[in-house]
C-alpha positions, 0 to 999 in steps of 0.5 A: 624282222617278223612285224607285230600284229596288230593289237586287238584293240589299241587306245590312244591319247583317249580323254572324256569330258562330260558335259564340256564347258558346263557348270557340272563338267567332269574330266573322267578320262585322261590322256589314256594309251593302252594295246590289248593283244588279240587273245589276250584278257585284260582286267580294268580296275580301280576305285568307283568313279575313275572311269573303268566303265567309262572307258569299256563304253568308248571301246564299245563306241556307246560313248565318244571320246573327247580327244584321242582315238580308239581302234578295236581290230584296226578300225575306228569303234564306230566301225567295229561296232557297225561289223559287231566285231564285239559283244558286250556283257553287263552287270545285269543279264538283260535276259528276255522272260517272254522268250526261252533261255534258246531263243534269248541266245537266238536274239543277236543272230535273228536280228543279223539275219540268220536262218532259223535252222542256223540259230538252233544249231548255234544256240545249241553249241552255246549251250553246250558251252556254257553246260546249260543244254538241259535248260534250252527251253527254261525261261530267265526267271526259272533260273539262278543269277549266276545260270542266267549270266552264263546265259547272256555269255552265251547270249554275247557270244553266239555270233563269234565276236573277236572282242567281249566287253564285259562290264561287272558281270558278277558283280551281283553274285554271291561270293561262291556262284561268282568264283564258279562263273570266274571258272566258267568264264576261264574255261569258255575263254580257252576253248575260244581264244575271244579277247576279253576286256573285263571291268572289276572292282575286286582285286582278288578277281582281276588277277584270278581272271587275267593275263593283265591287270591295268589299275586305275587312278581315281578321276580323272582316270589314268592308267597307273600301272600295267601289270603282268599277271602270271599264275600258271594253271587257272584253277582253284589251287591258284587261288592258294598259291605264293603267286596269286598272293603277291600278285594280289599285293602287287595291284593293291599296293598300286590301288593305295598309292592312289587313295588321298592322304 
């Protein structure tokens, strides 16, 4: 019998309490089991405060876990971390003014030691990906919200990490520039093959973007239900299709058994 590989990132037991045993204790996470398959893109949502941000972090290892074990590529988050096995993007591009939209992608690889010629090639390649190569010598603020977010993609992923957190990403956009980063991120996952893990509030996003949708109850936050998301091609035209609709029905008949009666 041919074994499985081994998940991309696989959470078990995971529980979070803040502040234990104080006056403001919160349970934000309990008892959470779930595998991401290498290649795979996962959608976390739920309503605020259930702890989807949360638990993007204890994969990150930004935040530790109270109880339970995470592992990303089959070493401890701690681990994965010290090997940047991942790379993180937030709801804010975090680009740096002072320095051009080359030398911001540049920044992870001079801090990991790579020679100047290798960084400009890289960055290049970045570039190309996320088709910005004529804005290489442009600062952050000469571009628009959704320029400057494929600029921290590209940014997150100039070091070819096997795992991208992505925390948000669009939530600041508007409704138009953020179906056309939806697109642009598709299409940078497919020439890559990165993992993806990507926190949402919008229902319509998740099953846009992913190949699963893991809904989230309100806190504690618990896995309510796994769903598969199958759409066929990515494109615009899914967005009009009987599939997409019921899939969207599907995690937000998840979302409402969850909200207090």
């Amino acid at each position: 019998m041919t074994s499985q590989p081994a998940p991309a990132v696989e959470i078990r037991g995971v529980t979070k309490v803040f502040n234990p045993a104080g006056a403001n204790e919160v349970l934000a996470l309990d008892n959470i089991d779930l595998n991401v398959a290498a290649g795979d893109f996962v959608t976390l949502i739920g309503p605020s405060g259930c702890g989807k941000s949360t638990l993007l972090r204890l994969v990150a290892a930004l935040v530790e876990s109270t109880e339970g074990n995470v592992l990303v590529n089959g070493k401890t988050a701690d681990q994965a971390r010290l090997d940047r096995d991942y790379s993180m993007v937030f709801q804010r591009a975090g680009l740096f003014d002072w320095r051009n939209v080359s030398r911001n992608i540049e920044l992870p690889l001079e801090l990991m030691g790579w020679k100047a010629a290798d960084r400009h090639r890289r960055s290049a390649e970045m570039l190309e990906l996320v088709k910005l190569n004529e804005f290489a010598d442009h600062h952050p603020s000469e571009l628009s919200g959704g320029m400057a977010q494929r600029v921290a993609i590209a940014r997150a992923m100039s070091f070819r990490p096997a795992l991208l957190l992505m925390d948000e990403p669009f939530g600041a956009l508007d409704e138009m520039t953020r179906e056309h980063m939806q697109n642009e991120l598709l299409r940078i996952w497919s020439e890559t093959e990165t993992t993806v893990i990507f926190v949402t509030h919008s229902i319509s996003e998740a099953v846009f973007l992913s190949t699963r949708v893991v809904v989230m109850s309100p806190r504690p936050g618990r896995i309510a239900a796994v769903i598969d998301n199958e759409l066929g091609t990515r494109d615009d035209s899914a967005r009009d299709t009987p599939q997409f609709f019921a899939n969207v029905s599907a995690v937000r008949k998840v979302l409402r058994a969850g909200e207090p009666r």
